[in-house]
C-alpha positions in Angstrom: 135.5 -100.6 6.7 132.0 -101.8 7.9 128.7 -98.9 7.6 129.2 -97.7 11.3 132.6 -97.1 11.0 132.1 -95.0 7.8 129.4 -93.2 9.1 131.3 -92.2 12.3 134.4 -91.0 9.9 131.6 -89.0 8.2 130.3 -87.7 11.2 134.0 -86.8 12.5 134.7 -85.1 9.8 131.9 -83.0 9.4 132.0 -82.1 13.1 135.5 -80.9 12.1 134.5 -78.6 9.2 131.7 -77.2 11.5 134.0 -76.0 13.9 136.7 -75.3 11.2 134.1 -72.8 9.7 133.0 -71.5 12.7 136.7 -70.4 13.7 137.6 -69.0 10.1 133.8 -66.8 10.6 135.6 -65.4 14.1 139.1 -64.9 12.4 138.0 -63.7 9.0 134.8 -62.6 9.1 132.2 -63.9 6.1 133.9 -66.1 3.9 133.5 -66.5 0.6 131.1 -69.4 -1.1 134.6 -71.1 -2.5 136.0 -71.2 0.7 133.1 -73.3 2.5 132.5 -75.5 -0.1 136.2 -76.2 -0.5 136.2 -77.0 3.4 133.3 -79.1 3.5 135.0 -81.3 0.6 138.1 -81.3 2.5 139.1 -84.6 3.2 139.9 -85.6 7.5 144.0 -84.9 6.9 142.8 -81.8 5.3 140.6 -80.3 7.7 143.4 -81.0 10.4 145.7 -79.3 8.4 144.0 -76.2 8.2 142.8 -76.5 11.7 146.3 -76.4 12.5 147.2 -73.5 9.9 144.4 -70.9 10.8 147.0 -70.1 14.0 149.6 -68.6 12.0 147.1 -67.5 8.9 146.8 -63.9 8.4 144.6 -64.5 5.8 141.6 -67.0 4.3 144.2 -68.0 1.6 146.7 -68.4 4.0 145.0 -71.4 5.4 144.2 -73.0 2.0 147.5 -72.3 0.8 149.3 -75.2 -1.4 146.4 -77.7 -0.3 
């Protein structure tokens, strides 16, 4: 994988957890410290998986659940 194409990945990603934390702040209100530092080290799959999982979550955990 060449430096651009890393740094886009990185870029992707962290435009994912952006968003991703900005939805779980309009769903759940504050969240704790654990959560955001969990997302932010969440790996691309990850952060589409609980993009995809704060639909149906009625809770924080709910999204983090078994990940």
């Amino acid at each position: 994988m060449s430096t651009a194409e890393k740094l886009r990945r990185e870029g992707k990603a962290e435009g994912k957890a952006e968003t991703l934390l900005r939805q779980l702040r309009k769903r759940f209100g504050p969240l704790p410290p654990s959560a955001e530092q969990r997302l932010r080290a969440g790996t691309p799959e990850q952060l589409d998986l609980w993009t995809d999982r704060i639909l149906d979550a009625t809770s924080i955990d709910g999204v983090f659940v078994d990940s």
